[in-house]
LOFIDO-244276 format. One record per atom (N, C-alpha, C): residue number from 1; atom name; x, y, z. Coordinates in pm, 1 decimal, m for minus. Each point is the difference from the previous one (the first is absolute). Layout:
BEGIN
<pt><num>NUM</num><atome>CA</atome><px>X</px><py>Y</py><pz>Z</pz></pt>
...
***
This chain:
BEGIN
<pt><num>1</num><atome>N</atome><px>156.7</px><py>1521.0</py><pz>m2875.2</pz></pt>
<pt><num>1</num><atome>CA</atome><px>m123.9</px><py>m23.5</py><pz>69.6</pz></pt>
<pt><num>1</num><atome>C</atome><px>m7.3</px><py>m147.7</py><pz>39.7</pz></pt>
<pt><num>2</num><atome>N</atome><px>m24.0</px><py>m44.7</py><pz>107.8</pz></pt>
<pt><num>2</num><atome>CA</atome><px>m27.1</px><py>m145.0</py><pz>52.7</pz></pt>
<pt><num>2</num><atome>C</atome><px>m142.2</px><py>m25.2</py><pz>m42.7</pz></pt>
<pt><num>3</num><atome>N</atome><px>0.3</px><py>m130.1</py><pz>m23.8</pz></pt>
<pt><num>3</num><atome>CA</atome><px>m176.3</px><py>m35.6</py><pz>m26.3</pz></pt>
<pt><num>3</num><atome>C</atome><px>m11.9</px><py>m108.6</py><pz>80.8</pz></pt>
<pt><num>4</num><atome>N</atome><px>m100.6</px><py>20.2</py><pz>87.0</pz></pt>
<pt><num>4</num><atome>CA</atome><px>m79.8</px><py>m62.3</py><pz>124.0</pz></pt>
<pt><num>4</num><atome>C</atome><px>m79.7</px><py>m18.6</py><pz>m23.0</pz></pt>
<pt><num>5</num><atome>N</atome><px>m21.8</px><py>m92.5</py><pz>56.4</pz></pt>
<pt><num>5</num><atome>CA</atome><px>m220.5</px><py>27.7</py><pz>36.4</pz></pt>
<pt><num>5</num><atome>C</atome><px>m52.7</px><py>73.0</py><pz>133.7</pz></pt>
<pt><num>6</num><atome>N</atome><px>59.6</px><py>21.5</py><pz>142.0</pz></pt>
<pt><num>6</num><atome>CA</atome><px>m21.4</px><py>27.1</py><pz>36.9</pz></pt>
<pt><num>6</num><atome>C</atome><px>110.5</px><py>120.2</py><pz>141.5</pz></pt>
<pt><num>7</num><atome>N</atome><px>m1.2</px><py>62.6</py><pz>m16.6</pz></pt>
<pt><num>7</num><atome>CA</atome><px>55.3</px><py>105.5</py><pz>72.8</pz></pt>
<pt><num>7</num><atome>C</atome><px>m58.7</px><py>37.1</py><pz>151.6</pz></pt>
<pt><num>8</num><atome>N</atome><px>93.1</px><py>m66.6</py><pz>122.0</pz></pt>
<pt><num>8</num><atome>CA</atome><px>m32.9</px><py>40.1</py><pz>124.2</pz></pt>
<pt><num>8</num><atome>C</atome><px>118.8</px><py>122.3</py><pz>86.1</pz></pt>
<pt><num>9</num><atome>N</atome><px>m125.2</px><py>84.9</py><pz>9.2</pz></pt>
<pt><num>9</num><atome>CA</atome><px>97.9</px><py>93.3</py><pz>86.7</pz></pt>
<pt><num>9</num><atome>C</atome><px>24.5</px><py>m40.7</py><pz>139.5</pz></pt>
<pt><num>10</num><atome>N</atome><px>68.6</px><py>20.7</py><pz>82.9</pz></pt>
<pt><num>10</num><atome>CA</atome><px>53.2</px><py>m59.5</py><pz>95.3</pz></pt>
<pt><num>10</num><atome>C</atome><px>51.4</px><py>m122.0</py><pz>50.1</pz></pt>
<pt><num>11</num><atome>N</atome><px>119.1</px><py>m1.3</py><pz>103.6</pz></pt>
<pt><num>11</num><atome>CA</atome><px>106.0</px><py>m159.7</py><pz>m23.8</pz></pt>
<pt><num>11</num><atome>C</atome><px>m33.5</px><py>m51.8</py><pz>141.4</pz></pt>
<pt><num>12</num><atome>N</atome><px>m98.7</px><py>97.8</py><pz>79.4</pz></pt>
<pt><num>12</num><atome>CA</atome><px>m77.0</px><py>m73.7</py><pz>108.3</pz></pt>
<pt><num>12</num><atome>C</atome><px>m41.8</px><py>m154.2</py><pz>m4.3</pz></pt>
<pt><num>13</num><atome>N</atome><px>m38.7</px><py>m43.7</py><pz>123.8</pz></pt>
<pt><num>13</num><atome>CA</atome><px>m63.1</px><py>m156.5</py><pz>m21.9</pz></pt>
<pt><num>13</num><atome>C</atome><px>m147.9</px><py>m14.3</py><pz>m58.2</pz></pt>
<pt><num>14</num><atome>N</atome><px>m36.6</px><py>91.1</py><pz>m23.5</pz></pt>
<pt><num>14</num><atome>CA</atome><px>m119.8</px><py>m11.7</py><pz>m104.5</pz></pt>
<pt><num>14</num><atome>C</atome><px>88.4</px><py>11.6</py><pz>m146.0</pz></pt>
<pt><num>15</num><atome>N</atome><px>39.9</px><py>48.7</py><pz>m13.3</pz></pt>
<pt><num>15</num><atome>CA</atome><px>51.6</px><py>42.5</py><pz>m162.0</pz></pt>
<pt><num>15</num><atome>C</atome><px>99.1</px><py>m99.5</py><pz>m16.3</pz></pt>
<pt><num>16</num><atome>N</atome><px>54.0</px><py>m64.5</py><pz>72.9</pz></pt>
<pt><num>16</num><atome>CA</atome><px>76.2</px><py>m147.0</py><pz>m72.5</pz></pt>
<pt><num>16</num><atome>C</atome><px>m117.6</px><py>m79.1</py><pz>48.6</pz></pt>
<pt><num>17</num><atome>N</atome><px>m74.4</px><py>m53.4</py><pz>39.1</pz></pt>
<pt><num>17</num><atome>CA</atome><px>m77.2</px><py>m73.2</py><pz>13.4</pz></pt>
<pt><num>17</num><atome>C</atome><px>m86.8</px><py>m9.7</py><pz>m114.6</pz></pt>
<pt><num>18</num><atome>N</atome><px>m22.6</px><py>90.6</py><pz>m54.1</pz></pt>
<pt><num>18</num><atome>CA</atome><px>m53.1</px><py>53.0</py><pz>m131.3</pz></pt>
<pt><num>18</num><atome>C</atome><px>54.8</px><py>m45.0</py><pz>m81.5</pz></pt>
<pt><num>19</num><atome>N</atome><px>127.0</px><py>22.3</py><pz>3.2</pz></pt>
<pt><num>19</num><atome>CA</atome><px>109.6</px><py>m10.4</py><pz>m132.6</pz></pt>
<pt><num>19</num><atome>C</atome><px>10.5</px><py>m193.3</py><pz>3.8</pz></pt>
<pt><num>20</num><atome>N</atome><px>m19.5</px><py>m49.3</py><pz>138.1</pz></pt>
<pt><num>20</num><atome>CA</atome><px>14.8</px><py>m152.9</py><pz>m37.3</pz></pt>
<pt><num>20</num><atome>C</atome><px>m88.9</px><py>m37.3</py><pz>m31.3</pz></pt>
<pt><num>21</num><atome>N</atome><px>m145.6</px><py>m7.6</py><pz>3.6</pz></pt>
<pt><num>21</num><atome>CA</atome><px>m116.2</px><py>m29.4</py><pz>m3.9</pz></pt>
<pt><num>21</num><atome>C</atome><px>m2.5</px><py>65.9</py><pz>m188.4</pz></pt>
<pt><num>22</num><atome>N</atome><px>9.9</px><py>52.9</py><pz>m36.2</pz></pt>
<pt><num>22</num><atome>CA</atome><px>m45.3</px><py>51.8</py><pz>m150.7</pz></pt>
<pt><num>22</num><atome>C</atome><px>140.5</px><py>m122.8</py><pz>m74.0</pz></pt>
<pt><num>23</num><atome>N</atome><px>81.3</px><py>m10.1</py><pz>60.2</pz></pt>
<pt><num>23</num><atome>CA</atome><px>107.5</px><py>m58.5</py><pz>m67.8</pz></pt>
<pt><num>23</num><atome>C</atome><px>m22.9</px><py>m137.0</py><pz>m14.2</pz></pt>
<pt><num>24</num><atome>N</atome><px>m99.4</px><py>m104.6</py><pz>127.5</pz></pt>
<pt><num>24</num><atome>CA</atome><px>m45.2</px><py>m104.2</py><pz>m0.9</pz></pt>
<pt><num>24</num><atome>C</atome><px>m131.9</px><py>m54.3</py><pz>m116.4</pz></pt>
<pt><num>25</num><atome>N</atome><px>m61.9</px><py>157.3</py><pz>m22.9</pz></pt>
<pt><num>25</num><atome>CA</atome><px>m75.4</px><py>m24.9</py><pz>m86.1</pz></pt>
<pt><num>25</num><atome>C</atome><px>42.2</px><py>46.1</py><pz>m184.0</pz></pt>
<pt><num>26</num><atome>N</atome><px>139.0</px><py>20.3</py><pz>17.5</pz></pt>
<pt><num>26</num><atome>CA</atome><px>38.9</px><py>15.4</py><pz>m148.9</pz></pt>
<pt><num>26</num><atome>C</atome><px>12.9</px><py>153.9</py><pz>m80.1</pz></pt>
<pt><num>27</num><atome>N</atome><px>m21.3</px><py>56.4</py><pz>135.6</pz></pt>
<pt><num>27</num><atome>CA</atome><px>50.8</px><py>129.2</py><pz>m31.5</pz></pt>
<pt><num>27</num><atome>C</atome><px>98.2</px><py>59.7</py><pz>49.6</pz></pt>
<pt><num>28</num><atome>N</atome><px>78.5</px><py>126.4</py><pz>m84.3</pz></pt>
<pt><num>28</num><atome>CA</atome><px>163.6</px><py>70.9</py><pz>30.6</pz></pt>
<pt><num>28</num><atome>C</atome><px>m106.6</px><py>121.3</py><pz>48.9</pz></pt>
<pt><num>29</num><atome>N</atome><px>128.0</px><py>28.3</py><pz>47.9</pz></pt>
<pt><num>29</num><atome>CA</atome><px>m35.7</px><py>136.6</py><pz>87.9</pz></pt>
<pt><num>29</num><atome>C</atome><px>119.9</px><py>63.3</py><pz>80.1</pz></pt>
<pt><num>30</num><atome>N</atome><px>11.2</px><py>134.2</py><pz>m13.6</pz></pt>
<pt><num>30</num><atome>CA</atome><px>116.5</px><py>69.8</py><pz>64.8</pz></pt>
<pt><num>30</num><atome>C</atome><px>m17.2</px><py>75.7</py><pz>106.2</pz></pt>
<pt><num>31</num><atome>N</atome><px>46.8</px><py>m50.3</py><pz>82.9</pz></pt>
<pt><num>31</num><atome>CA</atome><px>m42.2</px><py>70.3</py><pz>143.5</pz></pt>
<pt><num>31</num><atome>C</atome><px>98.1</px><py>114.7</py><pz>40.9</pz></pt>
<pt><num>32</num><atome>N</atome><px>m37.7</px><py>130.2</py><pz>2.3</pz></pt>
<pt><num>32</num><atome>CA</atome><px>23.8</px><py>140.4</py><pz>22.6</pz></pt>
<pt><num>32</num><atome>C</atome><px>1.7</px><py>37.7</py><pz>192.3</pz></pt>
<pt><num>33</num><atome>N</atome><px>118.8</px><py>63.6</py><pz>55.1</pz></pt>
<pt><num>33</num><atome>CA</atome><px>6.9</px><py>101.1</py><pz>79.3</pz></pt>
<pt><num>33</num><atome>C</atome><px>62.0</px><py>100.8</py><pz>m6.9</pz></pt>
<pt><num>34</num><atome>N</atome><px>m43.8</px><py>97.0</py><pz>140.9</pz></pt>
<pt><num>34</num><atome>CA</atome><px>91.9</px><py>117.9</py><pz>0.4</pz></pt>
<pt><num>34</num><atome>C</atome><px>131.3</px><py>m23.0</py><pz>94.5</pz></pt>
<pt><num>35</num><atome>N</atome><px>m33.2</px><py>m138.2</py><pz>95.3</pz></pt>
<pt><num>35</num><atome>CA</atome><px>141.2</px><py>m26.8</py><pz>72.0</pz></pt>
<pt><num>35</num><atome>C</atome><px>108.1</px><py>m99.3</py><pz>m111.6</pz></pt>
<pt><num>36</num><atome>N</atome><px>78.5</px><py>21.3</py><pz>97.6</pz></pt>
<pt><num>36</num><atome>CA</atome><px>127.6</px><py>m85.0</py><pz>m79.6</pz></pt>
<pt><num>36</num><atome>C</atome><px>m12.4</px><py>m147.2</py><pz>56.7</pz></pt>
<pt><num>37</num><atome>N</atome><px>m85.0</px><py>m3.5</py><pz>108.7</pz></pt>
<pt><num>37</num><atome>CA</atome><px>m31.4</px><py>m161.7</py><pz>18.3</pz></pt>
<pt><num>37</num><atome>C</atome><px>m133.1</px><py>m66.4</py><pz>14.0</pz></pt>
<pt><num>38</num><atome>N</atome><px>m9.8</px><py>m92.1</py><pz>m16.3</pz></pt>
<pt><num>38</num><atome>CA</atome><px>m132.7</px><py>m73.4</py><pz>m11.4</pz></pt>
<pt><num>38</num><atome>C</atome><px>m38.4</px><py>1.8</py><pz>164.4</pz></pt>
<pt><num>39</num><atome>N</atome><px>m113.7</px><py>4.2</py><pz>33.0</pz></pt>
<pt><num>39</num><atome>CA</atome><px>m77.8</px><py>m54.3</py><pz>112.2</pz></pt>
<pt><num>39</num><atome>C</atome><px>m64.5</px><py>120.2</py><pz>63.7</pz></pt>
<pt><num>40</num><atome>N</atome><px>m16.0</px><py>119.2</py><pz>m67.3</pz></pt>
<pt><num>40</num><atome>CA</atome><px>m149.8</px><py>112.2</py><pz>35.0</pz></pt>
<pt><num>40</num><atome>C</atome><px>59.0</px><py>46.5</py><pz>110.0</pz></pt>
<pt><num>41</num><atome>N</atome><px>m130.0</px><py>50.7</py><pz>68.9</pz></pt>
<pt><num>41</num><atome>CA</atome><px>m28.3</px><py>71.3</py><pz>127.3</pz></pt>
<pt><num>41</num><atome>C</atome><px>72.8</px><py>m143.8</py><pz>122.0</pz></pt>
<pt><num>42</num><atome>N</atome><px>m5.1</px><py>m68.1</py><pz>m35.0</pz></pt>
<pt><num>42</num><atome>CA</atome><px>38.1</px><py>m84.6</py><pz>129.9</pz></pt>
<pt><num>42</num><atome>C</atome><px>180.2</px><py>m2.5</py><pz>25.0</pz></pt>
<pt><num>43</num><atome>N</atome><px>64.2</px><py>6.3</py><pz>m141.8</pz></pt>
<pt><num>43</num><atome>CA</atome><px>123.5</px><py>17.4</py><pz>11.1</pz></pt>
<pt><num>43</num><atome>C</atome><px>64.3</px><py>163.1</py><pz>60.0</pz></pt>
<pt><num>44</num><atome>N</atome><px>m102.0</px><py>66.8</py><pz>m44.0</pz></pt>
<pt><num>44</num><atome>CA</atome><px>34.7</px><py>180.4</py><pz>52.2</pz></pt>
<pt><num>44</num><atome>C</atome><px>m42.9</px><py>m3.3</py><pz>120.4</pz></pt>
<pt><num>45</num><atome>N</atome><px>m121.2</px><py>m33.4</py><pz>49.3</pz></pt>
<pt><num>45</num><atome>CA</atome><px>1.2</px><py>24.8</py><pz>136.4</pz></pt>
<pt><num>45</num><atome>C</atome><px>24.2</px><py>m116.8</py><pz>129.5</pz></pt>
<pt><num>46</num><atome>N</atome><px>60.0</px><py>m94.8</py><pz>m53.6</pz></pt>
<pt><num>46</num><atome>CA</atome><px>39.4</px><py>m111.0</py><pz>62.2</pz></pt>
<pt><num>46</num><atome>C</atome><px>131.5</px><py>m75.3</py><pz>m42.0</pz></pt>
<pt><num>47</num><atome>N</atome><px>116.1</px><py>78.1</py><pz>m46.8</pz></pt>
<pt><num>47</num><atome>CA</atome><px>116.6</px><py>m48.0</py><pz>m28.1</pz></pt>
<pt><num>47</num><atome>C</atome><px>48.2</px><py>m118.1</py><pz>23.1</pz></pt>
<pt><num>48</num><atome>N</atome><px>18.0</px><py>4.6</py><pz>177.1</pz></pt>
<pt><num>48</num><atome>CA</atome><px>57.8</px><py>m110.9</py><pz>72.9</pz></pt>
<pt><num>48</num><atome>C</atome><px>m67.5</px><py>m107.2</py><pz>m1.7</pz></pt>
<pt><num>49</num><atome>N</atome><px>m154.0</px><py>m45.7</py><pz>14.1</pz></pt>
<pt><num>49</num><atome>CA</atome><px>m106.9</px><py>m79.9</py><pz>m4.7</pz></pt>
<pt><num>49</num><atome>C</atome><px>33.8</px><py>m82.1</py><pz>m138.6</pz></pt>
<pt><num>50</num><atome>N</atome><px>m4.8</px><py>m139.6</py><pz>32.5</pz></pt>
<pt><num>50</num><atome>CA</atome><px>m25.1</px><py>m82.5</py><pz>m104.7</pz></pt>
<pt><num>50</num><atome>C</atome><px>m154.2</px><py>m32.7</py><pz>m33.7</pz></pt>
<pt><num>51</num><atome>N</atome><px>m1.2</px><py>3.0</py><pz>m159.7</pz></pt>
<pt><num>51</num><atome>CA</atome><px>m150.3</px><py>7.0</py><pz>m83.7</pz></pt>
<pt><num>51</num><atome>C</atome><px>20.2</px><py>m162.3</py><pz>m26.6</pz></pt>
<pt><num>52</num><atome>N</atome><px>m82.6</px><py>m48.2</py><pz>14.6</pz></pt>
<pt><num>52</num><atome>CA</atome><px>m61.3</px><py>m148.5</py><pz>m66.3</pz></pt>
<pt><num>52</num><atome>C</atome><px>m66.2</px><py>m30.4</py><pz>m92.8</pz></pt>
<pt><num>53</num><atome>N</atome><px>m79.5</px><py>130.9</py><pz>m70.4</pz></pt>
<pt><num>53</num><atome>CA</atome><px>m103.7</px><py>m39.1</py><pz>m59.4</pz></pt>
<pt><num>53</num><atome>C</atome><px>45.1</px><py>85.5</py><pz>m136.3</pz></pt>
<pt><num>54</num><atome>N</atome><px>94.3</px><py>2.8</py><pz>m31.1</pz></pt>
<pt><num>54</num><atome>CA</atome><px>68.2</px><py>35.8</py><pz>m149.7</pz></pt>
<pt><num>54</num><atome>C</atome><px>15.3</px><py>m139.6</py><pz>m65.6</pz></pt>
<pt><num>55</num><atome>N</atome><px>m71.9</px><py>6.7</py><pz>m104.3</pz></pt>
<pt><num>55</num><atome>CA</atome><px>m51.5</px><py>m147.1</py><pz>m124.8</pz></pt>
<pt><num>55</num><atome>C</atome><px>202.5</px><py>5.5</py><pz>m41.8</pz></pt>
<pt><num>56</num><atome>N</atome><px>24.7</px><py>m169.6</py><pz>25.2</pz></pt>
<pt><num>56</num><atome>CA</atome><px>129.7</px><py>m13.9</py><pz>m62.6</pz></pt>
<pt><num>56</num><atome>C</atome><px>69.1</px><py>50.7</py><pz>118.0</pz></pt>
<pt><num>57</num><atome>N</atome><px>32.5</px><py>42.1</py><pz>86.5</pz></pt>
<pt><num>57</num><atome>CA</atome><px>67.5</px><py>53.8</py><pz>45.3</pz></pt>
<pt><num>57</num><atome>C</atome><px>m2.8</px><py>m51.4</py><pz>188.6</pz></pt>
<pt><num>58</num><atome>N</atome><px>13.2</px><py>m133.5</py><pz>58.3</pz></pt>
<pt><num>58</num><atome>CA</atome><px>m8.4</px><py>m57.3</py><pz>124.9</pz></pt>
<pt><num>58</num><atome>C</atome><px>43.0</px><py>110.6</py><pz>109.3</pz></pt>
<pt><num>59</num><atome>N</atome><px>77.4</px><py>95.3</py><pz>5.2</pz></pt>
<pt><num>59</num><atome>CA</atome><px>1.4</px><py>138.6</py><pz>121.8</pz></pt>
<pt><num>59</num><atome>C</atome><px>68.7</px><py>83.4</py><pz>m78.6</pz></pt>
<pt><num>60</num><atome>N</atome><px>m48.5</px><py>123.6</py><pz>14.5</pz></pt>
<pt><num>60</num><atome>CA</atome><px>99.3</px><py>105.4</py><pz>m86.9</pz></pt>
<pt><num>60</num><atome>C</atome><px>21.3</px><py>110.1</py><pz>160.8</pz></pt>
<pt><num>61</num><atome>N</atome><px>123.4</px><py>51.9</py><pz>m2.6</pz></pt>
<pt><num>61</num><atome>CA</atome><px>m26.2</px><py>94.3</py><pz>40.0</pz></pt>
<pt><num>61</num><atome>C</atome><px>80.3</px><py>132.8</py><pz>m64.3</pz></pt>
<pt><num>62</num><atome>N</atome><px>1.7</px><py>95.2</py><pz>4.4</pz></pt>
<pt><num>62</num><atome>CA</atome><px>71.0</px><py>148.7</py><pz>m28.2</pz></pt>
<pt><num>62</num><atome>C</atome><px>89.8</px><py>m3.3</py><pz>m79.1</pz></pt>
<pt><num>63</num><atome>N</atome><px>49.8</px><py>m166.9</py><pz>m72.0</pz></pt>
<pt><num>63</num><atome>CA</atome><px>127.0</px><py>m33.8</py><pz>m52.7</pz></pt>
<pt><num>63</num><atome>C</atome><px>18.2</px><py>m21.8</py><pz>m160.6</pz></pt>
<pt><num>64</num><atome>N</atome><px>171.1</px><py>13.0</py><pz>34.6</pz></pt>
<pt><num>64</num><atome>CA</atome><px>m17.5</px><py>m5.9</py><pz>m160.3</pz></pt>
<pt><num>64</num><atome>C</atome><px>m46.8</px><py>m158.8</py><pz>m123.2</pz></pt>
<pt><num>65</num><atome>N</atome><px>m23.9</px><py>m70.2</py><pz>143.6</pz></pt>
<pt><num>65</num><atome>CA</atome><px>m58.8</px><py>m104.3</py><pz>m101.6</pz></pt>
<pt><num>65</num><atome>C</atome><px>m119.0</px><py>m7.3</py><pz>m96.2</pz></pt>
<pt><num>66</num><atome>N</atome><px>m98.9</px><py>79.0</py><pz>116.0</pz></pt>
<pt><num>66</num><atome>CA</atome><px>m123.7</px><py>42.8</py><pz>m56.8</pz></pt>
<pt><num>66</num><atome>C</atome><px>m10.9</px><py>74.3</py><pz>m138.4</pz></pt>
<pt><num>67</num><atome>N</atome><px>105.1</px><py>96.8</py><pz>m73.6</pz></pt>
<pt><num>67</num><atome>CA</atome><px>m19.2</px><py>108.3</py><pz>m88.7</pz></pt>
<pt><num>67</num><atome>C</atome><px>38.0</px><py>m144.5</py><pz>m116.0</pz></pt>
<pt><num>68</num><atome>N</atome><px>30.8</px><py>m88.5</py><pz>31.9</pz></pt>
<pt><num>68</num><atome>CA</atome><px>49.5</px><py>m107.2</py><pz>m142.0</pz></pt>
<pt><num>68</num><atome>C</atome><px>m115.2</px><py>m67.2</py><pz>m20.8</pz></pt>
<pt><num>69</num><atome>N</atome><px>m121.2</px><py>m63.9</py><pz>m7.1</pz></pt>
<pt><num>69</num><atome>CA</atome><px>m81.4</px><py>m53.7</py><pz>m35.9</pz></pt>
<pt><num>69</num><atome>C</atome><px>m63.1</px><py>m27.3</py><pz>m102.9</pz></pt>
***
């Protein structure tokens, strides 16, 4: 069993945004999906499109850089 304090479902830019923001204030937390890569609905329905607004992450797109974070 992992012990957290706080558990976010989804690896969308709300749910790491989440995950950095709880981490600034001194809390762990394990962030959960059902894809194999981080960045939500914007990475599924916008593959090719570069995202900007993934916390830590200056452009991600569809790649395998993104799943290492």
């Amino acid at each position: 069993m992992i012990k957290t304090d706080a558990l976010i479902i989804g690896a969308g830019p709300t749910g790491l945004f989440t995950a950095h923001q709880l981490k600034l204030i001194g809390l762990n937390c394990e962030v959960v999906d059902n894809l194999d890569k981080i960045g939500g609905q914007c990475i599924e329905l916008y593959p090719d499109k570069p995202i900007y607004d993934i916390p830590a992450v200056p452009e991600c797109y569809n790649c395998w850089r993104c799943w290492f974070i």
